[in-house]
C-alpha atoms as an extended CHARMM CRD file, in Angstrom:
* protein
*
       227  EXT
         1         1  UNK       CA              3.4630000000       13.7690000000      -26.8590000000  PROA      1               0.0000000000
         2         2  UNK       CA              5.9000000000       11.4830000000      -24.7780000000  PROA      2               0.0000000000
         3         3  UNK       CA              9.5300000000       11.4530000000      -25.9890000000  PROA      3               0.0000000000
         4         4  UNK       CA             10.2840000000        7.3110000000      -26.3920000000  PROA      4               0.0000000000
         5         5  UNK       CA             13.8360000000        5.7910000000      -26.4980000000  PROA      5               0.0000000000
         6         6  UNK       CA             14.2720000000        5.0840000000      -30.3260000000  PROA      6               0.0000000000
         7         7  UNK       CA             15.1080000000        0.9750000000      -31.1910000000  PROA      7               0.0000000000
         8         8  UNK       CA             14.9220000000        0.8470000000      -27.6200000000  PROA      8               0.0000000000
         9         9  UNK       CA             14.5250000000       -3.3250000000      -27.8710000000  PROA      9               0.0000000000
        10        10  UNK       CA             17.2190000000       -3.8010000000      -29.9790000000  PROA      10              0.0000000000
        11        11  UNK       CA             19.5670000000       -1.8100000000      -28.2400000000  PROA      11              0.0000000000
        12        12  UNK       CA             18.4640000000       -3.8140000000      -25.1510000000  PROA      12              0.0000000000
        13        13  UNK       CA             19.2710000000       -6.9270000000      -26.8270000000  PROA      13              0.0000000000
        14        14  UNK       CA             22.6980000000       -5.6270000000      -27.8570000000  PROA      14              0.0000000000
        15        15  UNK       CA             23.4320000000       -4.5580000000      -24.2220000000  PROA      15              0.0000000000
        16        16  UNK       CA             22.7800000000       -8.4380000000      -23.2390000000  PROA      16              0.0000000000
        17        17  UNK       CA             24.6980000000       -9.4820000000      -25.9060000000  PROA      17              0.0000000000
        18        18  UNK       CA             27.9110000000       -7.4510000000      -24.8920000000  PROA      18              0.0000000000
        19        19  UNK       CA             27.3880000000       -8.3170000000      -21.2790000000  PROA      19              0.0000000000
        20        20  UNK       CA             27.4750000000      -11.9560000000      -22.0960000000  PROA      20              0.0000000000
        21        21  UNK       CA             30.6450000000      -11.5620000000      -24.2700000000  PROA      21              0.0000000000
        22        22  UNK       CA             32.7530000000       -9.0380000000      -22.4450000000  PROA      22              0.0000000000
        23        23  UNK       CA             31.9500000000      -11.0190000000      -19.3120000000  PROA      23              0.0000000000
        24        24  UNK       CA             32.7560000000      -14.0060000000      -20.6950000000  PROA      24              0.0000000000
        25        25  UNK       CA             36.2050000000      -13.0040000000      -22.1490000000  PROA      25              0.0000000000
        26        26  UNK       CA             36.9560000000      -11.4190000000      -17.9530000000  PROA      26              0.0000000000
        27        27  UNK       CA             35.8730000000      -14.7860000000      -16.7610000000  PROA      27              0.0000000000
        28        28  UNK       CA             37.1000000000      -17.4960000000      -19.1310000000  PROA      28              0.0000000000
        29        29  UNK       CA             39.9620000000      -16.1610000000      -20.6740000000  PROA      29              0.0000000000
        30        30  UNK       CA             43.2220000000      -15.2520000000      -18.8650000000  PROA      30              0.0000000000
        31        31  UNK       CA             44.7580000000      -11.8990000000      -21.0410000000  PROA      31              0.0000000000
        32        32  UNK       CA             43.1100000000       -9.6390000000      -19.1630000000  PROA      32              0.0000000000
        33        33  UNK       CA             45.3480000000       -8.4370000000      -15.9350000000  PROA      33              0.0000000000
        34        34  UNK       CA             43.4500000000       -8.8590000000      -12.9730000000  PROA      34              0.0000000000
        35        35  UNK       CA             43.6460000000       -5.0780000000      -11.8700000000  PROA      35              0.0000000000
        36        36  UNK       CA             41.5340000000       -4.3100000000      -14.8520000000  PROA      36              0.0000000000
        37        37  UNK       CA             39.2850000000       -7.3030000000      -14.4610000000  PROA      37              0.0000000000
        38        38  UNK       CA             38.7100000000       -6.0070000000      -10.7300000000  PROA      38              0.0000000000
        39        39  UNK       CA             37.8320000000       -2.6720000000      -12.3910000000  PROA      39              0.0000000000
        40        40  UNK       CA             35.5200000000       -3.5830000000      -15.1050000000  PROA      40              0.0000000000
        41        41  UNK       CA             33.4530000000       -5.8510000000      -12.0630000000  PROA      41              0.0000000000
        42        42  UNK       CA             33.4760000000       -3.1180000000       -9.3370000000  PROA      42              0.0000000000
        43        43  UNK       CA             33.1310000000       -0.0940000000      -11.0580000000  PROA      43              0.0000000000
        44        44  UNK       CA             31.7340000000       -0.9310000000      -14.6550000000  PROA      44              0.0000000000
        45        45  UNK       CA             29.1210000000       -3.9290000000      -13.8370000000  PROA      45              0.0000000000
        46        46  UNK       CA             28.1790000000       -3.4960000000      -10.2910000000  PROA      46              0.0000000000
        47        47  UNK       CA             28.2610000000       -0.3440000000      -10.2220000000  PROA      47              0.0000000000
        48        48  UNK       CA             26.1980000000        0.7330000000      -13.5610000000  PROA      48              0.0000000000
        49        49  UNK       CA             23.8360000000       -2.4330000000      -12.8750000000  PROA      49              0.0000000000
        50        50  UNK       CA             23.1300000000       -1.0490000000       -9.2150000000  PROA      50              0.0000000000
        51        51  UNK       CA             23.0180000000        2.3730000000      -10.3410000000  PROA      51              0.0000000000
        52        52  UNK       CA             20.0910000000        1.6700000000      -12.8450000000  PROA      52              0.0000000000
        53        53  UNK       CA             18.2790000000       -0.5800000000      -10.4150000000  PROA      53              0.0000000000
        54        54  UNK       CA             18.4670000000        2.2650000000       -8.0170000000  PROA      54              0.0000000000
        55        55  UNK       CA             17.0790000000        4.4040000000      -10.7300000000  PROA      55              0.0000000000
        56        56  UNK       CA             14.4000000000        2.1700000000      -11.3120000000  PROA      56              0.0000000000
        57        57  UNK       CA             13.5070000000        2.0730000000       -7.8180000000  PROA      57              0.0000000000
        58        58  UNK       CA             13.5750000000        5.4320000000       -7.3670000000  PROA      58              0.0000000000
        59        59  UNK       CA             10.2580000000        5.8520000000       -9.9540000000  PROA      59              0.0000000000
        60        60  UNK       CA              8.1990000000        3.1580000000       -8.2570000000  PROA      60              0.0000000000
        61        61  UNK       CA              6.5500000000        4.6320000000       -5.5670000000  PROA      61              0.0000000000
        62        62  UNK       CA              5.7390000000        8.6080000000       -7.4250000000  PROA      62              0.0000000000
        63        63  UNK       CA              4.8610000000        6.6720000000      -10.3700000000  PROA      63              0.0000000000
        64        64  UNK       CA              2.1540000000        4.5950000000       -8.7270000000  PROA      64              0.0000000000
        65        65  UNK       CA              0.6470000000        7.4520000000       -6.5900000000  PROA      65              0.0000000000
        66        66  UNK       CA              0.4430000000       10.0410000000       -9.0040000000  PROA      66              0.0000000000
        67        67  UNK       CA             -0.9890000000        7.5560000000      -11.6610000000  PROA      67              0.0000000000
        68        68  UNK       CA             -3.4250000000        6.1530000000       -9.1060000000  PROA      68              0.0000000000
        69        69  UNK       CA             -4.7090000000        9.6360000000       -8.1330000000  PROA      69              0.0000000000
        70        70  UNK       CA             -4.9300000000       11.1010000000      -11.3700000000  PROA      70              0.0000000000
        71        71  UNK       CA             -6.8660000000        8.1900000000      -12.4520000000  PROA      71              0.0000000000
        72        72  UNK       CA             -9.6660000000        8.1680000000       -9.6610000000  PROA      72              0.0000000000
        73        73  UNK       CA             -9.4960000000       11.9100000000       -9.4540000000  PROA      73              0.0000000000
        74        74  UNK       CA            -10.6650000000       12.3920000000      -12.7800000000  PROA      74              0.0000000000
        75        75  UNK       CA            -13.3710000000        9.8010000000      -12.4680000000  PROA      75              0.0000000000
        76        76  UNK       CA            -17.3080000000       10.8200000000      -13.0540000000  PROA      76              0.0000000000
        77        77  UNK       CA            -18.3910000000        8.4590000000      -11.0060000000  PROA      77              0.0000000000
        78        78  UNK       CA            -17.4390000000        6.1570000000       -8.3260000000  PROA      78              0.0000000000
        79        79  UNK       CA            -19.0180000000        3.1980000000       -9.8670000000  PROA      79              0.0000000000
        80        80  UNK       CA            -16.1550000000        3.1070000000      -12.5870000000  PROA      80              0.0000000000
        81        81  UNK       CA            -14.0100000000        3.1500000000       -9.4420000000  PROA      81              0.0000000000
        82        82  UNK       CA            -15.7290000000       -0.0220000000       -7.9800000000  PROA      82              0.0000000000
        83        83  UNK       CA            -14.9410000000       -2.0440000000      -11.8390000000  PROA      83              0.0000000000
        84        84  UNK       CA            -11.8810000000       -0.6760000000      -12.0100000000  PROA      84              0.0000000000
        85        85  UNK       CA            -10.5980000000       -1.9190000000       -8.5230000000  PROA      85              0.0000000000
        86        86  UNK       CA            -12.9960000000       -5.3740000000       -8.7520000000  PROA      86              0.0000000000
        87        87  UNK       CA            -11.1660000000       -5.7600000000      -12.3420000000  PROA      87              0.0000000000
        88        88  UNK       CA             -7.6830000000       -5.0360000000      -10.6140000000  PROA      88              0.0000000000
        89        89  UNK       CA             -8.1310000000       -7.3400000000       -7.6260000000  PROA      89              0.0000000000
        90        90  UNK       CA             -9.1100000000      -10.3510000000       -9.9630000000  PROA      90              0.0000000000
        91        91  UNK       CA             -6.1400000000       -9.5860000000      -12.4350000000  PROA      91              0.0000000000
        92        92  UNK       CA             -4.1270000000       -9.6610000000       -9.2630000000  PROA      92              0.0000000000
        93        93  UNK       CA             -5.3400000000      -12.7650000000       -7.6640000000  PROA      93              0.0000000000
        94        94  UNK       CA             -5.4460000000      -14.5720000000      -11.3390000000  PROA      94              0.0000000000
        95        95  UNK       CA             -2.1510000000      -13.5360000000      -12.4540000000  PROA      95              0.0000000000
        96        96  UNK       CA             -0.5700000000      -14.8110000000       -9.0540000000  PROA      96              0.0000000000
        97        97  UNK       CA             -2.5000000000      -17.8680000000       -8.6840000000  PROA      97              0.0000000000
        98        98  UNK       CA             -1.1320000000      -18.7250000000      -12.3470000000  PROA      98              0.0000000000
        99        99  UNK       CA              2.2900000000      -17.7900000000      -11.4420000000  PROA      99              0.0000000000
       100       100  UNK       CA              2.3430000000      -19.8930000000       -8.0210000000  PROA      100             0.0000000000
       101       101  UNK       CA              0.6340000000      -22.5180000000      -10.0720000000  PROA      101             0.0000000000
       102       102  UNK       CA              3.5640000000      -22.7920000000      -12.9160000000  PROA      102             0.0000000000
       103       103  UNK       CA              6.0510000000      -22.1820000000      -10.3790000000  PROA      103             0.0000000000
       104       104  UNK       CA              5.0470000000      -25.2830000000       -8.2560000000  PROA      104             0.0000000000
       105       105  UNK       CA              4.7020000000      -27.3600000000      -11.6110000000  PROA      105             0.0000000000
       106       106  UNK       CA              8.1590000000      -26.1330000000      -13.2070000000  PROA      106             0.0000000000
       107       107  UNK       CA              9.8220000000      -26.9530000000       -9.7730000000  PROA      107             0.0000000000
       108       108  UNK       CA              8.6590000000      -30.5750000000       -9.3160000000  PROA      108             0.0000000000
       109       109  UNK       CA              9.9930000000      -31.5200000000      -12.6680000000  PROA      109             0.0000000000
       110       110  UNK       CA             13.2200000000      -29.6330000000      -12.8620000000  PROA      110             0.0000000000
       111       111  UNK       CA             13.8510000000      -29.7250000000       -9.1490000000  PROA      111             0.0000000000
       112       112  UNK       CA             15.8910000000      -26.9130000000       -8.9560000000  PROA      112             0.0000000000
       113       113  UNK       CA             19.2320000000      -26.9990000000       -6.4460000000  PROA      113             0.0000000000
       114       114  UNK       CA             19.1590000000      -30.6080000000       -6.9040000000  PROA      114             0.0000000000
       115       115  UNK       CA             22.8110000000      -30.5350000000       -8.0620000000  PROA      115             0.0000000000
       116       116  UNK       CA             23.9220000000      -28.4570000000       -5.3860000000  PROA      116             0.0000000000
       117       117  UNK       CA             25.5190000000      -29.8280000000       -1.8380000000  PROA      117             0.0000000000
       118       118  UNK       CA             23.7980000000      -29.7610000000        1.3130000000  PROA      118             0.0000000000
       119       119  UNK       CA             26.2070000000      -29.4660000000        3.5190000000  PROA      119             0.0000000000
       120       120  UNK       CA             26.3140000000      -25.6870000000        3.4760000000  PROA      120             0.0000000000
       121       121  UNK       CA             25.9910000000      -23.9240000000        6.6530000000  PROA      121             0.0000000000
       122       122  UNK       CA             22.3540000000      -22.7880000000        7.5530000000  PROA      122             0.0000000000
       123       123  UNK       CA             22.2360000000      -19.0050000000        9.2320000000  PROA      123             0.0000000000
       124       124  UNK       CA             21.4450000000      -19.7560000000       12.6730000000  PROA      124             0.0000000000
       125       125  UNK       CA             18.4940000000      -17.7300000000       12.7130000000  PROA      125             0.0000000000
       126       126  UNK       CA             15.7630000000      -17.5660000000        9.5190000000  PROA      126             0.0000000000
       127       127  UNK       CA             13.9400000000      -14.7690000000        8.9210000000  PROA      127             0.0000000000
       128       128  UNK       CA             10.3100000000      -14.6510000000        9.7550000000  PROA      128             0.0000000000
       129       129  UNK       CA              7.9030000000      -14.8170000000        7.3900000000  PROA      129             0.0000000000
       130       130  UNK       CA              5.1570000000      -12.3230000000        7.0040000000  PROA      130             0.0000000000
       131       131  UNK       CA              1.7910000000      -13.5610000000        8.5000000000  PROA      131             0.0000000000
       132       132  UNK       CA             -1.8330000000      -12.9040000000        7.2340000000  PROA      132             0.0000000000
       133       133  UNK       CA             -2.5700000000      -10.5830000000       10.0910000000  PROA      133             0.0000000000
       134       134  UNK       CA              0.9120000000       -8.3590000000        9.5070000000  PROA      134             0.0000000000
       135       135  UNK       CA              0.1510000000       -8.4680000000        5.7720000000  PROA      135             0.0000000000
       136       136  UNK       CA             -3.5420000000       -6.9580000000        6.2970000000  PROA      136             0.0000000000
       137       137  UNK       CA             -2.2800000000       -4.4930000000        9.0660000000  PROA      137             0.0000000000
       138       138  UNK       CA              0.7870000000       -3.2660000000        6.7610000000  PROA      138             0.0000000000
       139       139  UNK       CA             -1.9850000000       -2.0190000000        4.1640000000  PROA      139             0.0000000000
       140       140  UNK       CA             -3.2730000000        1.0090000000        6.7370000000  PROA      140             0.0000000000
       141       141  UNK       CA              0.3200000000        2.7920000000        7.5710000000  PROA      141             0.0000000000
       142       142  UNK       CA              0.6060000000        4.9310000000       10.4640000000  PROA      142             0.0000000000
       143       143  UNK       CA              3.1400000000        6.6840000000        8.7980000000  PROA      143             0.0000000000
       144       144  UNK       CA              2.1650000000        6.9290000000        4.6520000000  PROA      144             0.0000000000
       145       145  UNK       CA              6.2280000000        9.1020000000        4.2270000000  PROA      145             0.0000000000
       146       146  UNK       CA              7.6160000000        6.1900000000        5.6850000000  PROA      146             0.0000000000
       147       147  UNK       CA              6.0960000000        3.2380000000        3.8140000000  PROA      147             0.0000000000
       148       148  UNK       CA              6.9540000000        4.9440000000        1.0100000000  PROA      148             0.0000000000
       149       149  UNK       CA             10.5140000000        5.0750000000        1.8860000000  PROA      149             0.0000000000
       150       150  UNK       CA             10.5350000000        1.4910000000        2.1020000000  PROA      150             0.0000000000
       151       151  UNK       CA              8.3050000000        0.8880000000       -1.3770000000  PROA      151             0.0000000000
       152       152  UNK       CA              5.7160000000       -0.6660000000        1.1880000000  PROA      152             0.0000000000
       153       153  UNK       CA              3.7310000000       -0.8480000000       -2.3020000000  PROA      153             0.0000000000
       154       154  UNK       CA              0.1130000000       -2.3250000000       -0.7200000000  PROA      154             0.0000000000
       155       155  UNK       CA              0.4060000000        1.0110000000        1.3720000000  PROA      155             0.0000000000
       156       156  UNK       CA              1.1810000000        3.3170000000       -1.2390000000  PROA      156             0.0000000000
       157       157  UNK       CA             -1.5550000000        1.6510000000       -3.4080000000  PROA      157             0.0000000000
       158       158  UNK       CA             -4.5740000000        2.3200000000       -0.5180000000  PROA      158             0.0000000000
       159       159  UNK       CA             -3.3080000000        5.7100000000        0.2260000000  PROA      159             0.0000000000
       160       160  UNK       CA             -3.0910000000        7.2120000000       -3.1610000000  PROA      160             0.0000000000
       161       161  UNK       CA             -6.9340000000        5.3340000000       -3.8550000000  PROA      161             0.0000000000
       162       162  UNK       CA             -7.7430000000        7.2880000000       -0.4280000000  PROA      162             0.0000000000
       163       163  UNK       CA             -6.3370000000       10.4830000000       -1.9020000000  PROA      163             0.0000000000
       164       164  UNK       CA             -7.8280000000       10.3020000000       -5.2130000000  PROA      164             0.0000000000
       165       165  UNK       CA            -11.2060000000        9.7630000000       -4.0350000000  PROA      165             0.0000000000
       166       166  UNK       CA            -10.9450000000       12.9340000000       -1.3860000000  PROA      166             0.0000000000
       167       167  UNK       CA             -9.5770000000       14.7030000000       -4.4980000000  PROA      167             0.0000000000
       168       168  UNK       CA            -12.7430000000       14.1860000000       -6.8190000000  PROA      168             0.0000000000
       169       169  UNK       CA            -14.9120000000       15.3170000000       -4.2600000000  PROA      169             0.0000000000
       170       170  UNK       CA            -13.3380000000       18.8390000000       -3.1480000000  PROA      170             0.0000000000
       171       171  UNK       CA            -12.4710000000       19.3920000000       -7.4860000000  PROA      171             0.0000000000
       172       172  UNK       CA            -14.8380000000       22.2100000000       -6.5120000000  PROA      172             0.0000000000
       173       173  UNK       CA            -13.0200000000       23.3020000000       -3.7070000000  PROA      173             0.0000000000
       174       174  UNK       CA             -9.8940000000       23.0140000000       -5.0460000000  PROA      174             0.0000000000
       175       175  UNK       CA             -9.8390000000       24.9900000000       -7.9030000000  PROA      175             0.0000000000
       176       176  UNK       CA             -9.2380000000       20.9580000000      -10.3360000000  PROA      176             0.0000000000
       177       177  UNK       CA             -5.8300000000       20.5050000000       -8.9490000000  PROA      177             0.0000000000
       178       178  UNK       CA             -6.7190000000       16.7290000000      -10.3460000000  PROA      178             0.0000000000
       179       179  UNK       CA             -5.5830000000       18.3470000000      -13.2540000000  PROA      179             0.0000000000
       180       180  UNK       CA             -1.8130000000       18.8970000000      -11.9080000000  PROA      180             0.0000000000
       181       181  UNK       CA             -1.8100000000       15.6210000000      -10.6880000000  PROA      181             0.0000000000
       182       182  UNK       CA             -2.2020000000       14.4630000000      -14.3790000000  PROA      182             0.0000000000
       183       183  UNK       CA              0.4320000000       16.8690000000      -15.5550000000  PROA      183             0.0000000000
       184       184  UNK       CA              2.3530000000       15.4040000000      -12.4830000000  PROA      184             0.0000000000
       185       185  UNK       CA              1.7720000000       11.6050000000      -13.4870000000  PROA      185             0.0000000000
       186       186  UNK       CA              2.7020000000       12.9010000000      -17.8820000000  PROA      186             0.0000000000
       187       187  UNK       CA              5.5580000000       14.4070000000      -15.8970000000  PROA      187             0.0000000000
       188       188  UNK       CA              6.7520000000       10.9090000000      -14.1320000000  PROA      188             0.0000000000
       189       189  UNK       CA              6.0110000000        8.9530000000      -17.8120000000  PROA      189             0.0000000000
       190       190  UNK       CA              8.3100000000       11.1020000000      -18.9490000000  PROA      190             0.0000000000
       191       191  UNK       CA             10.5420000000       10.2510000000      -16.6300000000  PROA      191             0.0000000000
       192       192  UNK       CA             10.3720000000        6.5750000000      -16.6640000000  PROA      192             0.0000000000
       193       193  UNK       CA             11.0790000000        6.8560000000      -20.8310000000  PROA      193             0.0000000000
       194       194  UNK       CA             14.6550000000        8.8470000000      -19.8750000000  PROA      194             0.0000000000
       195       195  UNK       CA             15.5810000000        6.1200000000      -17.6560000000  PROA      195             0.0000000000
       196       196  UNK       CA             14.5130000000        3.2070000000      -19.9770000000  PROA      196             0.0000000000
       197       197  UNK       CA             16.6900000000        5.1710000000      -22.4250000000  PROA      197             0.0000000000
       198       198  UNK       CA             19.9030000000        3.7370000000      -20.0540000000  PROA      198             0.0000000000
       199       199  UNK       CA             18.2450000000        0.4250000000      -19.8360000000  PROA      199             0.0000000000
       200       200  UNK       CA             20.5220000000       -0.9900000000      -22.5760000000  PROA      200             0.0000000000
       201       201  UNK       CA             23.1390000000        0.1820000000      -20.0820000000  PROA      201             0.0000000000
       202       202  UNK       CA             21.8540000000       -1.5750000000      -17.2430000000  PROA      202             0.0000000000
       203       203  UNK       CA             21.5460000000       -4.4740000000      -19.0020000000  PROA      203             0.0000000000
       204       204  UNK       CA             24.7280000000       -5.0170000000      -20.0270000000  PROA      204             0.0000000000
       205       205  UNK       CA             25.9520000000       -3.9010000000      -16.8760000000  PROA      205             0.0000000000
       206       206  UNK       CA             23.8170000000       -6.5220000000      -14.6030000000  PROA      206             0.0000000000
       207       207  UNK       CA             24.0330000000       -9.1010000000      -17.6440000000  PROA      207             0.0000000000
       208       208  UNK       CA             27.9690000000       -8.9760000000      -17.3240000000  PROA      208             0.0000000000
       209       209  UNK       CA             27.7100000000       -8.6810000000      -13.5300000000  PROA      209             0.0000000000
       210       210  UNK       CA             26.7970000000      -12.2310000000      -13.1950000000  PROA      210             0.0000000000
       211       211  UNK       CA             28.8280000000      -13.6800000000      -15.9010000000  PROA      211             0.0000000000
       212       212  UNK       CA             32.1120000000      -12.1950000000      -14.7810000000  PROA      212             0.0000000000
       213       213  UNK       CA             31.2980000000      -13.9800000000      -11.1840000000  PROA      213             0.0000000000
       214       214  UNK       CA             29.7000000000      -16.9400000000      -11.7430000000  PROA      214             0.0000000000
       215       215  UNK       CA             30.1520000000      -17.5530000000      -15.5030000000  PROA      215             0.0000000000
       216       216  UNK       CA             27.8370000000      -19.0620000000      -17.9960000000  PROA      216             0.0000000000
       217       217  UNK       CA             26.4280000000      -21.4390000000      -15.5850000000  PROA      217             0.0000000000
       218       218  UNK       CA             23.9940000000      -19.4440000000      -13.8170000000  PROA      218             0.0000000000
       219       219  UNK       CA             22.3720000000      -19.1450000000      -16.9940000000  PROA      219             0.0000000000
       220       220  UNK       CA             22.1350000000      -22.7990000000      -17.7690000000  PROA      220             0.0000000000
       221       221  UNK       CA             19.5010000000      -23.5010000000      -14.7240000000  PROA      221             0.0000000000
       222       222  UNK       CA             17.4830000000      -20.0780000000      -15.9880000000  PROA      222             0.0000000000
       223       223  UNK       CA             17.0880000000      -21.2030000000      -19.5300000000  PROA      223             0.0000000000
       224       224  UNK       CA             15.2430000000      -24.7670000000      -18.3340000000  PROA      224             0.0000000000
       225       225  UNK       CA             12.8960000000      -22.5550000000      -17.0020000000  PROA      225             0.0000000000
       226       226  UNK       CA             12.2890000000      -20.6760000000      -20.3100000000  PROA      226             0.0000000000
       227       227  UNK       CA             12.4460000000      -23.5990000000      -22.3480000000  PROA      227             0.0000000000
């Protein structure tokens, strides 16, 4: 059985808690020398909230091929792999047409950035967005170690399907090494628990982060959107 972080909600909630209040005192109170302000921001909030991001990052990718392939590796037959990926698809496109849908809603009645001021300086050039044809093309890498290394994630997803289903056919042949890829994947869960067990951490960390720089305020704009 997997080893889970004990109270690990409440302990998140603390972490945001002590982010907002230790970030607040740096920010809106004036006791605190600035040499030790400087060091709680650089090397207490930026650098604990971008050393659990990093850690976070660092368990996408293996966690989504070795899940993926022990799933359709271990499948009987391949019509539970056609359900499974029609089921995943329409989650997919449902879940984002809902989200794009709220999004677009939300925005024309709090119109966000309407308080802000114009008049600051475009970047000369803007980056260009991805087209239909690039997105498409970007699913078949040419080189799968690569889009790994940057979390191409649409990639990553068709490669490990690829390599589960040439996995449940040579089971034979392979002496069911499916069956390390699901110790592999209990291995990764695992590992995903030890780091959640820091995410009060890297809450508090990223939580104070942004109140130590900007305040309160940044906040104020976010919770319209909850509310």
């Amino acid at each position: 059985m997997l080893e889970t972080p004990k109270n690990l909600t409440r302990n998140i909630l603390l972490g945001m808690f002590f982010g907002f209040f230790v970030g607040s005192l740096a920010y809106y109170f004036d006791f605190i020398p600035s040499s030790i302000e400087s060091f709680i921001q650089i090397y207490i909030f930026n650098l604990g909230g971008s050393i659990f991001i990093n850690l976070l990052k660092m368990l996408i990718v293996p966690l989504v091929f070795f899940s993926l392939v022990s799933g359709i590796s271990s499948l009987t037959s391949l019509k539970s792999l056609g359900n499974i990926t029609l089921k995943t698809i329409s989650l997919y496109l449902g879940t984002t047409a809902i989200a794009v849908t709220l999004s677009l809603i939300v925005a024309s009645i709090f119109k966000p950035g309407a308080g802000y001021s114009s008049d600051i300086a475009a970047p000369d050039k803007l980056p260009e967005g991805q087209t239909v044809y690039s997105t498409i093309l970007d699913i078949f890498p040419s080189n799968i170690i690569e889009a790994m290394a940057h979390n191409e994630m649409l990639a990553v997803v068709f490669f490990s399907i690829l390599f589960g289903l040439a996995l449940n056919k040579t089971n034979h042949l392979t002496n069911n090494l499916s069956e390390s890829f699901e110790k592999l994947n209990t291995v990764f869960m695992q590992l995903v628990l030890m780091v959640m067990a820091f995410a009060p951490i890297g809450v508090f960390c990223l939580i104070g982060k942004f109140v130590i720089t900007d305040g309160l305020d940044i906040f104020q704009e976010a919770f319209m959107y909850v509310v």
